[in-house]
N, CA, C and O atoms as CSV, one atom per row, in Angstrom:
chain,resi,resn,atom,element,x,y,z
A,1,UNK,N,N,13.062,1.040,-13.206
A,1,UNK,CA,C,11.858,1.075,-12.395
A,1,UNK,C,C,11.076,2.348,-12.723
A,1,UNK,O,O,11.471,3.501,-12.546
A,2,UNK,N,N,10.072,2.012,-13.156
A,2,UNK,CA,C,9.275,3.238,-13.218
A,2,UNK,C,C,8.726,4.528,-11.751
A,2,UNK,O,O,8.142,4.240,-10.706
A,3,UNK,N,N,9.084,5.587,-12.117
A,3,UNK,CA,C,8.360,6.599,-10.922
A,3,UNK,C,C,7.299,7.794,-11.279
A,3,UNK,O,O,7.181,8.745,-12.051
A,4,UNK,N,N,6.470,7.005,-10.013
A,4,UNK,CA,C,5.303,7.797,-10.497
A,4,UNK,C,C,4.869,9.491,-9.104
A,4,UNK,O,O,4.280,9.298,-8.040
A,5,UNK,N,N,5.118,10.215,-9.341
A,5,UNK,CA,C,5.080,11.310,-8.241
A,5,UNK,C,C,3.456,12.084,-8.655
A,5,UNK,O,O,2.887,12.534,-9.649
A,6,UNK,N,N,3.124,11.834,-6.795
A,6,UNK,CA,C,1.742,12.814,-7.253
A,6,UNK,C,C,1.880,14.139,-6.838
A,6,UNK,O,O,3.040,14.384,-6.505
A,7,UNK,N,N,1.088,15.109,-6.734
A,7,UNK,CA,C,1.390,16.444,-6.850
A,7,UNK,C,C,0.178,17.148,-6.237
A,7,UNK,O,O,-0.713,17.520,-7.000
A,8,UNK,N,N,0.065,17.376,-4.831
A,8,UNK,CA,C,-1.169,18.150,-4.475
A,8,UNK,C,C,-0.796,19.638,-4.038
A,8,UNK,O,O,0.063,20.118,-4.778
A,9,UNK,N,N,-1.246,20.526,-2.976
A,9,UNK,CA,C,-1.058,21.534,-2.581
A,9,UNK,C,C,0.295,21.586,-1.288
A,9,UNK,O,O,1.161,22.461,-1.275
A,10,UNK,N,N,0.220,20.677,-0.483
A,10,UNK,CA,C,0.934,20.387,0.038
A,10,UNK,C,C,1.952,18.760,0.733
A,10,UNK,O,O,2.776,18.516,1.614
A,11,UNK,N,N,1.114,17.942,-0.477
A,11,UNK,CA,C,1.724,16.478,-0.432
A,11,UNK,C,C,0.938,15.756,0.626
A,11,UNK,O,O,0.952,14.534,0.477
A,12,UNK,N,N,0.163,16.263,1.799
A,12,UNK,CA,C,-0.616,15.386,2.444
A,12,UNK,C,C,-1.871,15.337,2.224
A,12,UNK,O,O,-2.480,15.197,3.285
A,13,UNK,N,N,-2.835,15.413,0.931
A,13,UNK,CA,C,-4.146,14.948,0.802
A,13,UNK,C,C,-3.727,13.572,-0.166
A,13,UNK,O,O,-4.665,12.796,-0.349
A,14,UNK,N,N,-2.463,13.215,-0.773
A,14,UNK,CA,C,-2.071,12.404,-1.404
A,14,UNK,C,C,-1.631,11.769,-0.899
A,14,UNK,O,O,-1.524,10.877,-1.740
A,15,UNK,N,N,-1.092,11.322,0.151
A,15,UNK,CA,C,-0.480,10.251,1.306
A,15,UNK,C,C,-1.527,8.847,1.168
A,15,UNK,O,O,-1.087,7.768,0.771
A,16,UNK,N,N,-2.727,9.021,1.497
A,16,UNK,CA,C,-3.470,8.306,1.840
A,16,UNK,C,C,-3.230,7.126,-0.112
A,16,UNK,O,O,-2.997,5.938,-0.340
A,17,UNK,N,N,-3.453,8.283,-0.952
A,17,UNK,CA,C,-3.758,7.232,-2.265
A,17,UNK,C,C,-2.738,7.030,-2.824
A,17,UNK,O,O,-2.723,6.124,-3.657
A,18,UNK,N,N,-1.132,8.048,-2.484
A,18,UNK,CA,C,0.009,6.797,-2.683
A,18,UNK,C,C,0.046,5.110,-1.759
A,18,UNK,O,O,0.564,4.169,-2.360
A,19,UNK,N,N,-0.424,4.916,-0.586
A,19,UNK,CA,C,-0.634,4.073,0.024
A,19,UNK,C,C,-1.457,2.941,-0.719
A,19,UNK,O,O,-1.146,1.755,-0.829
A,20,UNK,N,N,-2.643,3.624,-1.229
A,20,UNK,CA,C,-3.566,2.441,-1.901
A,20,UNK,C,C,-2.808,2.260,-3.576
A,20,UNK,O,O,-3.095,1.211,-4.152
A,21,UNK,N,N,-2.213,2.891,-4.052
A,21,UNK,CA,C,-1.414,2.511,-5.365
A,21,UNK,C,C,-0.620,1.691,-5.149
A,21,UNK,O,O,-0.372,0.774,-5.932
A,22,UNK,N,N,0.060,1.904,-3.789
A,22,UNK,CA,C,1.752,0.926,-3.630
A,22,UNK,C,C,0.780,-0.769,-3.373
A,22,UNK,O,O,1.218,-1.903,-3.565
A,23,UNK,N,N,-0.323,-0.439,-2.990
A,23,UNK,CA,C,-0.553,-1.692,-2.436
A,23,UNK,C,C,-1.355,-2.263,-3.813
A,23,UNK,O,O,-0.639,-3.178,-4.218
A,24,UNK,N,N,-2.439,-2.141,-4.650
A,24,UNK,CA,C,-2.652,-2.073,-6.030
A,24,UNK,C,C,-1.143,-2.533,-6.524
A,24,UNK,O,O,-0.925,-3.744,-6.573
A,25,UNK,N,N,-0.331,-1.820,-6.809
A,25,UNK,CA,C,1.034,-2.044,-7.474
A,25,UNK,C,C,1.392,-3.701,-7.092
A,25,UNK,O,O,1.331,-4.604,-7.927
A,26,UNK,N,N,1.821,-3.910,-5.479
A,26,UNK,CA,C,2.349,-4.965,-5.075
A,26,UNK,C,C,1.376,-5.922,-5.323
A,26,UNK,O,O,1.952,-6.938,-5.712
A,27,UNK,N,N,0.070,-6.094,-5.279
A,27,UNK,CA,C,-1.115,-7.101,-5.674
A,27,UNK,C,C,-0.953,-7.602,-7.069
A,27,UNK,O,O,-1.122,-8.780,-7.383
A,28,UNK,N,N,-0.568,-6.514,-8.004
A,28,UNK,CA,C,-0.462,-6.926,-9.698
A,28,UNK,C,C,1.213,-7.117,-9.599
A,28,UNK,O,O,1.540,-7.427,-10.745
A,29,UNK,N,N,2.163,-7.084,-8.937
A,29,UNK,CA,C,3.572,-7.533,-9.076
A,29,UNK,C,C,3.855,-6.521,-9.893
A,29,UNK,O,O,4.201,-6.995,-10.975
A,30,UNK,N,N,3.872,-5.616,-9.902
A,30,UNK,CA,C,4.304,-4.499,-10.802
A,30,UNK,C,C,5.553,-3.422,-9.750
A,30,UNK,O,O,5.467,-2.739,-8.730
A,31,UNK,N,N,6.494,-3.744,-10.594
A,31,UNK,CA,C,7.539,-2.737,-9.958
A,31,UNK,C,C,7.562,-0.879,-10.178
A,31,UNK,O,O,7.956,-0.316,-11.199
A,32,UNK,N,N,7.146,-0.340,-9.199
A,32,UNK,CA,C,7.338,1.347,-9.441
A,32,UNK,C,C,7.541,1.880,-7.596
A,32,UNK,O,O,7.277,1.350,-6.517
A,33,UNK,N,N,8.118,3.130,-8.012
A,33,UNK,CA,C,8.059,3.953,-6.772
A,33,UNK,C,C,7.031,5.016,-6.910
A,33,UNK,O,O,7.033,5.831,-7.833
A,34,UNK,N,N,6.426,4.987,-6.253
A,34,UNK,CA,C,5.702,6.181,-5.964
A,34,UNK,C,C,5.176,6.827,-4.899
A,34,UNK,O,O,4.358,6.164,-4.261
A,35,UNK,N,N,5.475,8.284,-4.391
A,35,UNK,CA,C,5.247,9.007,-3.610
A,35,UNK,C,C,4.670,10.428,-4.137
A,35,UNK,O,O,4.479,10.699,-5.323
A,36,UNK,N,N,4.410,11.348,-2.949
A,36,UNK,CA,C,3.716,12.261,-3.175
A,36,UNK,C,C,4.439,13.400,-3.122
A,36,UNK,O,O,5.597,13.218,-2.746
A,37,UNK,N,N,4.111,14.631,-3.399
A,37,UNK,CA,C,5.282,15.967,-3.150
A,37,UNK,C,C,3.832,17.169,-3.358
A,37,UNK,O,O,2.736,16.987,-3.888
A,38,UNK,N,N,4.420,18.388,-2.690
A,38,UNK,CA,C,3.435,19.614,-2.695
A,38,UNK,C,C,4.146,20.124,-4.026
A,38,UNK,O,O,5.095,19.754,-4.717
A,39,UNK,N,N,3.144,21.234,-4.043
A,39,UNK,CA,C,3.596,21.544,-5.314
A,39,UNK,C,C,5.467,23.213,-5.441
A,39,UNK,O,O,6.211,23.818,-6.212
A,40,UNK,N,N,5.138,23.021,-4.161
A,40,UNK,CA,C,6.409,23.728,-3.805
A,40,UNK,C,C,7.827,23.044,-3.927
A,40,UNK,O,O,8.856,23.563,-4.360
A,41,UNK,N,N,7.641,21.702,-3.425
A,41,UNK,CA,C,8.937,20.835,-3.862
A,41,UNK,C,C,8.944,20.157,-4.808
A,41,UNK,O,O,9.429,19.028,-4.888
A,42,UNK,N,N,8.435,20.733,-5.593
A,42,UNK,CA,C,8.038,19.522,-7.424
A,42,UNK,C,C,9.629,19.616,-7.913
A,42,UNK,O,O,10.246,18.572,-8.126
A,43,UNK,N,N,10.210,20.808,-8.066
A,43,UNK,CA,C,11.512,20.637,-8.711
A,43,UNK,C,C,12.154,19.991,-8.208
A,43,UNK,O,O,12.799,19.198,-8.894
A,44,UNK,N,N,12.295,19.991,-6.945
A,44,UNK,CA,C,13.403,19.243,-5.691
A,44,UNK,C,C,13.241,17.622,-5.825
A,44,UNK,O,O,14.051,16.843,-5.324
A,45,UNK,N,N,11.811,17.118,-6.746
A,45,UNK,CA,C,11.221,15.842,-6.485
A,45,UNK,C,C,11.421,15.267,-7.710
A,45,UNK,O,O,11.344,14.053,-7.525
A,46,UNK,N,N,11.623,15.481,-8.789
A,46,UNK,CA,C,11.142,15.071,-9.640
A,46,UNK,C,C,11.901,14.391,-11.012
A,46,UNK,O,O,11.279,13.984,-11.993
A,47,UNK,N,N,13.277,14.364,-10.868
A,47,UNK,CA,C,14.259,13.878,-10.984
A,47,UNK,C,C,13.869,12.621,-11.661
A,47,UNK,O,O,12.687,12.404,-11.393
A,48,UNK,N,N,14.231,11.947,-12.222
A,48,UNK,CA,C,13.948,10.511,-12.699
A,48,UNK,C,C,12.245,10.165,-12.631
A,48,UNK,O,O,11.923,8.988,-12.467
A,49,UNK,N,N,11.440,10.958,-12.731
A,49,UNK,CA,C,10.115,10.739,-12.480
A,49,UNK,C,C,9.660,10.395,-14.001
A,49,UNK,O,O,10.047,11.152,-14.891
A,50,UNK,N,N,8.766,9.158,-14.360
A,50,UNK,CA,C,8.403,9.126,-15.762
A,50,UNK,C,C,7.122,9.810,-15.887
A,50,UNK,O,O,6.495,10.111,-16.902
A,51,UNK,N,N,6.810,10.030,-14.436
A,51,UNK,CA,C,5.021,10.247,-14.744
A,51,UNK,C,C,4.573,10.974,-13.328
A,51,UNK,O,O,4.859,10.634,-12.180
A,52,UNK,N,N,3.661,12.247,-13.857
A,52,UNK,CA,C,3.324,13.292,-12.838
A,52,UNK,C,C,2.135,13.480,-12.373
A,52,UNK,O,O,1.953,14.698,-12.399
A,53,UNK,N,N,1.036,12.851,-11.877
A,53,UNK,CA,C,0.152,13.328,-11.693
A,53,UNK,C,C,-0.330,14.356,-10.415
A,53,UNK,O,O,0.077,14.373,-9.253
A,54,UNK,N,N,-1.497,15.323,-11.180
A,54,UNK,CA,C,-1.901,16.640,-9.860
A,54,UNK,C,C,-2.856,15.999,-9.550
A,54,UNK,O,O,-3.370,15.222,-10.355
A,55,UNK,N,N,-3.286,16.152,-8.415
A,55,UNK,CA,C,-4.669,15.979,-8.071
A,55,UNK,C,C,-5.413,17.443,-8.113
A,55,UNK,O,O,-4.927,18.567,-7.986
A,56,UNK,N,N,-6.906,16.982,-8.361
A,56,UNK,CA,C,-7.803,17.702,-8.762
A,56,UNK,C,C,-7.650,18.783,-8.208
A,56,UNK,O,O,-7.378,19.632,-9.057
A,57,UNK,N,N,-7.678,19.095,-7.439
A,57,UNK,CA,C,-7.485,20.441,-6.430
A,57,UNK,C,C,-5.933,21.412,-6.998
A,57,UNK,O,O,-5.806,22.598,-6.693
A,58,UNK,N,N,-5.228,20.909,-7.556
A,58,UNK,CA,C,-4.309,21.515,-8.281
A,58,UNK,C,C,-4.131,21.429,-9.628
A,58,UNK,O,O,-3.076,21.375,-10.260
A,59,UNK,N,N,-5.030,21.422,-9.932
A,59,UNK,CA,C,-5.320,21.139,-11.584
A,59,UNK,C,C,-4.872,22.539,-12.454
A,59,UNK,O,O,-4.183,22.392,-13.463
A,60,UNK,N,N,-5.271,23.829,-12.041
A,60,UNK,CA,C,-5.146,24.904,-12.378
A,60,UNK,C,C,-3.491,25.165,-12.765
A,60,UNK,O,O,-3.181,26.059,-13.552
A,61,UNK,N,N,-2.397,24.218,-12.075
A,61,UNK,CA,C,-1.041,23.758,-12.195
A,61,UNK,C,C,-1.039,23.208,-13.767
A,61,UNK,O,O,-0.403,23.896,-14.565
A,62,UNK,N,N,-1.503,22.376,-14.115
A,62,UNK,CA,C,-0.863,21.792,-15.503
A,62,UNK,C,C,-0.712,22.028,-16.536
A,62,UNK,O,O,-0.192,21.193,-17.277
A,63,UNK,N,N,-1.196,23.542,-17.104
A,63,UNK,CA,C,0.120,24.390,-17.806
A,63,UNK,C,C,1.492,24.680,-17.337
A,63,UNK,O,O,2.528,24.559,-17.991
A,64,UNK,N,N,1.385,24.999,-16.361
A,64,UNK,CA,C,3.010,25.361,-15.615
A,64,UNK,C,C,3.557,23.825,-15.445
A,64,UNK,O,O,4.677,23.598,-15.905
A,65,UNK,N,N,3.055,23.074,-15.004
A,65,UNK,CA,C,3.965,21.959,-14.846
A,65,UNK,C,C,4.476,21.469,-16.097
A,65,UNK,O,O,5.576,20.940,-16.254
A,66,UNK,N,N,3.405,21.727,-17.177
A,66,UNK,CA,C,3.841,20.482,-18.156
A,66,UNK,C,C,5.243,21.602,-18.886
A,66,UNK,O,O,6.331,21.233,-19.326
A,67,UNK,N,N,4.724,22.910,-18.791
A,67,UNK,CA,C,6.031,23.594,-19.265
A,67,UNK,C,C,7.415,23.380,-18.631
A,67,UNK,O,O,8.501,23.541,-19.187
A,68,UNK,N,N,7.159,22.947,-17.237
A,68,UNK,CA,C,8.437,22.712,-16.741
A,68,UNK,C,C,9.192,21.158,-17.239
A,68,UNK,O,O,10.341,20.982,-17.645
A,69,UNK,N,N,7.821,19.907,-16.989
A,69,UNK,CA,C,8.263,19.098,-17.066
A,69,UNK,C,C,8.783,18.268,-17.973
A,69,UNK,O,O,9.729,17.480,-17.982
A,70,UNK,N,N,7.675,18.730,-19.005
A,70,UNK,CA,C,7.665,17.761,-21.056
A,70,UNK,C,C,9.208,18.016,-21.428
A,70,UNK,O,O,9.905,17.002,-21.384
A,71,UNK,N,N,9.785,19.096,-21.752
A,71,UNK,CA,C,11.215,18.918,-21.814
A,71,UNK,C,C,12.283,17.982,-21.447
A,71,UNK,O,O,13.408,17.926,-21.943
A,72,UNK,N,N,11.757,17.206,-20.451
A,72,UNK,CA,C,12.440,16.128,-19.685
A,72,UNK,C,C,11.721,15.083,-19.851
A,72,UNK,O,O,11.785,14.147,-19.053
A,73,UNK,N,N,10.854,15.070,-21.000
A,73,UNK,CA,C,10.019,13.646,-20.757
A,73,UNK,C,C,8.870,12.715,-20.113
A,73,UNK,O,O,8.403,11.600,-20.347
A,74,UNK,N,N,8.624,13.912,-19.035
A,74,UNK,CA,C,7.655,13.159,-18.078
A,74,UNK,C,C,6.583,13.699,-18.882
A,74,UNK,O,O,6.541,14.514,-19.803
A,75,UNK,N,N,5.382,12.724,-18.013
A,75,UNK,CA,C,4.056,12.784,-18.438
A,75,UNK,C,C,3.391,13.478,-17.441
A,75,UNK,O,O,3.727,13.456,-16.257
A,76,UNK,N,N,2.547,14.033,-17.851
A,76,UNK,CA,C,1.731,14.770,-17.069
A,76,UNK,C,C,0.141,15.145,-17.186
A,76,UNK,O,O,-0.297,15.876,-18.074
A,77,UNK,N,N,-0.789,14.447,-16.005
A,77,UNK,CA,C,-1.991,14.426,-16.137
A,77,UNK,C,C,-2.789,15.000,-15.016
A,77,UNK,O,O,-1.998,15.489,-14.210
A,78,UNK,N,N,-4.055,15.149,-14.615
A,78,UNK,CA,C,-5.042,15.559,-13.984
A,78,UNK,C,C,-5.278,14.167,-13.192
A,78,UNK,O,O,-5.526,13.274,-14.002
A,79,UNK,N,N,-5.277,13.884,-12.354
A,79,UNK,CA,C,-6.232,12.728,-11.488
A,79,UNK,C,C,-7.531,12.679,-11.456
A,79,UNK,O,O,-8.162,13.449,-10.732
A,80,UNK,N,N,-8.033,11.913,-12.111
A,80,UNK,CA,C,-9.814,11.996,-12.377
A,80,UNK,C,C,-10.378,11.676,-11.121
A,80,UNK,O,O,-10.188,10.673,-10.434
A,81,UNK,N,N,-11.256,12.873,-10.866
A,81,UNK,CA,C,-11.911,13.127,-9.335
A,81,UNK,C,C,-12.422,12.086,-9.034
A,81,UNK,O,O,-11.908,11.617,-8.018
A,82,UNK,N,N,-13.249,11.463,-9.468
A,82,UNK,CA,C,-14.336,10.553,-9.068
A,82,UNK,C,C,-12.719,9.331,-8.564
A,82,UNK,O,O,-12.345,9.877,-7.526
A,83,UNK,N,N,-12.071,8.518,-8.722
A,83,UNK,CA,C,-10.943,8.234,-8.127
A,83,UNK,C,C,-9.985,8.564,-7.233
A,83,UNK,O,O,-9.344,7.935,-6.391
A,84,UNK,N,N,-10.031,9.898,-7.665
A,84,UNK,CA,C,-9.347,10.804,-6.065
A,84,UNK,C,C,-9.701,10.649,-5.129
A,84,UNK,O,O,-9.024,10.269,-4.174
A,85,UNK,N,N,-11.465,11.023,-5.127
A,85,UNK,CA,C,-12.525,11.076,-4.411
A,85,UNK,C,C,-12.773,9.918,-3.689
A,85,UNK,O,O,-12.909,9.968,-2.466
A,86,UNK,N,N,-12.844,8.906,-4.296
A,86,UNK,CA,C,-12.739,7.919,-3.652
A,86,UNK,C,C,-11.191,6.673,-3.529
A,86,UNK,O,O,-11.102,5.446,-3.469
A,87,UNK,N,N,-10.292,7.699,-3.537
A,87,UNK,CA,C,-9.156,6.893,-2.889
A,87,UNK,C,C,-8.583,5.768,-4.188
A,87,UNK,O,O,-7.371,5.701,-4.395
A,88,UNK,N,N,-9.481,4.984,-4.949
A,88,UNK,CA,C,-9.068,4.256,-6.207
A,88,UNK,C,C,-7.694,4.019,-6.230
A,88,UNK,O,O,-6.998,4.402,-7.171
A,89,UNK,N,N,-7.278,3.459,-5.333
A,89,UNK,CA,C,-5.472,3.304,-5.848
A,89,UNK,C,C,-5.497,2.482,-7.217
A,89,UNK,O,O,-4.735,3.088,-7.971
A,90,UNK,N,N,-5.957,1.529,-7.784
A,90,UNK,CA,C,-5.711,0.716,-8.427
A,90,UNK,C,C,-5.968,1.440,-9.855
A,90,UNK,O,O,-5.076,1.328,-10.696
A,91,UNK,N,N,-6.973,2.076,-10.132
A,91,UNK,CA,C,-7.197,3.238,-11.188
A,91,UNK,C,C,-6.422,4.814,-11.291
A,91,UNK,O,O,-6.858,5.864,-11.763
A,92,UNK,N,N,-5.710,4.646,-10.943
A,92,UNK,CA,C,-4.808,5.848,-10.371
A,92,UNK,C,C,-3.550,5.414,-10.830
A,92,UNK,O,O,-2.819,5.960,-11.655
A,93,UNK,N,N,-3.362,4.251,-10.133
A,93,UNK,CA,C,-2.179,2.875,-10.398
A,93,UNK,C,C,-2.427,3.232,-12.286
A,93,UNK,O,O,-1.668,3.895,-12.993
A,94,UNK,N,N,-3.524,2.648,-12.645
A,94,UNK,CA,C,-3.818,2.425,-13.808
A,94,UNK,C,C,-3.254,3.887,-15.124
A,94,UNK,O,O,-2.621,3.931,-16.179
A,95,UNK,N,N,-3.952,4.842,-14.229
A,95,UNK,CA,C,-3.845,6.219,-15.191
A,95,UNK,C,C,-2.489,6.361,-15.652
A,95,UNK,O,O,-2.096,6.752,-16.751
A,96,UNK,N,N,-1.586,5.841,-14.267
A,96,UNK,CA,C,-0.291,6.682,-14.390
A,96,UNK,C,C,0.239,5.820,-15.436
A,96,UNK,O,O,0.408,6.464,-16.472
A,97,UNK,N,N,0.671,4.179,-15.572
A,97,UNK,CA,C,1.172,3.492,-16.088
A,97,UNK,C,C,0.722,3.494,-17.523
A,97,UNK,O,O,1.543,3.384,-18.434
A,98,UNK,N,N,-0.800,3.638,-17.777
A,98,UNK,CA,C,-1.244,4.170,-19.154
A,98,UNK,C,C,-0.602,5.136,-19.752
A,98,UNK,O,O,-0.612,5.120,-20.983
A,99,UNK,N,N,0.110,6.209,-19.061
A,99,UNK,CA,C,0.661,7.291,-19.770
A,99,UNK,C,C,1.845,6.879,-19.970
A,99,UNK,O,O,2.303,6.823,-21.111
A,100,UNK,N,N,2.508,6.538,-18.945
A,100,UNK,CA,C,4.052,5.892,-19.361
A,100,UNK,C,C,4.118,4.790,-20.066
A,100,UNK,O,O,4.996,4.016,-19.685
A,101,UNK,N,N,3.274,4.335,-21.277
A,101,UNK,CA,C,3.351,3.056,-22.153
A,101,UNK,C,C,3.765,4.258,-23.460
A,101,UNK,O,O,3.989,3.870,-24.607
């Protein structure tokens, strides 16, 4: 099963658009987990994760993350604002699974 973890400042501005991904996800029958984490519990989270995205507001993160994370394989991207911004689960859905192909 693929896992997709998002990554904000403190995991609740991302609540709302893991919600619209899981539901995007279940509409296309596509199996993944995905939830959100601050960027304080990223190590504690991230375990079996194929794919990392920050949201915009923590963008200034993805040198440090990808140094932590690429060693292990995961992917790691920026959440394109204009989707953040407007919640886009299904393009978000989209970004993450694009990277993990």
């Amino acid at each position: 099963m693929k896992k997709i973890l998002l990554v904000c400042s403190a995991g609740m501005s991302t609540s709302l658009l893991v919600s619209k991904m899981q539901q995007a996800a279940k509409d296309k029958n596509i199996e993944c987990s995905i939830s959100a984490t601050g960027e304080a519990e990223l190590k504690e989270n991230m375990d079996g994760t194929n794919v990392i995205l920050l949201g915009p507001q923590v963008r200034f993160l993805l040198s440090k993350v990808k140094k932590l994370v690429e060693p292990n394989g995961i992917k790691v991207e920026v959440i394109n604002s204009v989707n953040y911004g407007t919640m886009n689960g299904e393009l978000v859905l989209k970004q993450a699974l694009d990277l993990i192909k």
